[in-house]
C-alpha positions as CSV (number, residue, x, y, z in Angstrom):
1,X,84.0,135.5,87.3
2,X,86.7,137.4,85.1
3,X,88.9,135.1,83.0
4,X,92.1,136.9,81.8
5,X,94.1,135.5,79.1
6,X,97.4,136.6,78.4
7,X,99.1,135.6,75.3
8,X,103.4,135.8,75.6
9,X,105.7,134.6,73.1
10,X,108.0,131.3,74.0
11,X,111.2,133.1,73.7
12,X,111.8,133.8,77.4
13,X,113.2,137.1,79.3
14,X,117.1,135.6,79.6
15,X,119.5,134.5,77.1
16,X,119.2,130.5,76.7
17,X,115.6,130.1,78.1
18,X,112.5,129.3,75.8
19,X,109.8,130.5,77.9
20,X,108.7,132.4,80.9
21,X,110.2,131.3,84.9
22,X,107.5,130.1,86.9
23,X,108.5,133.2,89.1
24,X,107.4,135.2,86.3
25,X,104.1,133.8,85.3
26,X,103.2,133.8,88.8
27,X,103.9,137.6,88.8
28,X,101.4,137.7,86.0
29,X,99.1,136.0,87.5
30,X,99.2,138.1,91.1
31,X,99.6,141.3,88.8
32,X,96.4,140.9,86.7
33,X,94.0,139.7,89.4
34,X,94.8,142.5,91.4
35,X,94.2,144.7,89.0
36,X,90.7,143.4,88.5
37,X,90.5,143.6,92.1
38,X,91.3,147.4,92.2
39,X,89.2,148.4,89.2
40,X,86.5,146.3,89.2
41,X,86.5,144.9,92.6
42,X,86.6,141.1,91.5
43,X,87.7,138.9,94.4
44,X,90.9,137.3,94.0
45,X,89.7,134.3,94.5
46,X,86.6,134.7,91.4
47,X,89.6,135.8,88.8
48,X,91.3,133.0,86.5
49,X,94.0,133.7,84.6
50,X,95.3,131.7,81.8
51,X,98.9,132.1,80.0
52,X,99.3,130.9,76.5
53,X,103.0,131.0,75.2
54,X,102.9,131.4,71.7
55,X,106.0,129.9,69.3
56,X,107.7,132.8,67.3
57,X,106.8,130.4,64.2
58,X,102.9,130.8,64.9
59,X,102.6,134.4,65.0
60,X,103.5,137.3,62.5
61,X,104.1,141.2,62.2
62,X,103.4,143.7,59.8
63,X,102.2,141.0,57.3
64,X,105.2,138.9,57.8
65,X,106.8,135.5,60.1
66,X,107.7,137.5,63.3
67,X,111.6,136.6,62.3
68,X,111.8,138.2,58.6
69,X,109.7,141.4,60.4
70,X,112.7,141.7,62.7
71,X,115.5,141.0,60.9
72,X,113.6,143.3,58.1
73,X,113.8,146.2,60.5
74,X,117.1,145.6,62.1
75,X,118.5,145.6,58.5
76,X,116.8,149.4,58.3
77,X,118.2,150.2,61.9
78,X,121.7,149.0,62.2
């Protein structure tokens, strides 16, 4: 019985959304377990998938708050 996790950050694909459409996790879900499917051969019904979305405040970046990293490099970009 595979268990996928995904980990996505809660920022969302579309201006003015804070986390992923239930279209999208959905896809996700269908995507991964048929992947297992085709390379393992795991049943779709024996694969669980699980999505965590993460707050941009609880994860970091080249040793910094994911916000300073990319202001940091857009600073050095634009």
């Amino acid at each position: 019985m595979p268990i996928v996790t995904i980990q996505v950050t809660r920022e969302g694909t579309t201006p003015g959304t804070a986390s992923l459409t239930a279209e999208e996790k959905a896809a996700l879900i269908k995507g991964s377990s048929q992947l297992l499917l085709d390379v393992l051969g795991k049943p779709l019904e024996s694969t669980f998938v699980v999505i965590e979305e993460v707050d941009t405040d609880n994860w970091g970046w080249g040793g910094l708050p994911v916000q300073e990293f990319r202001r940091r490099r857009a600073a050095q970009t634009g």
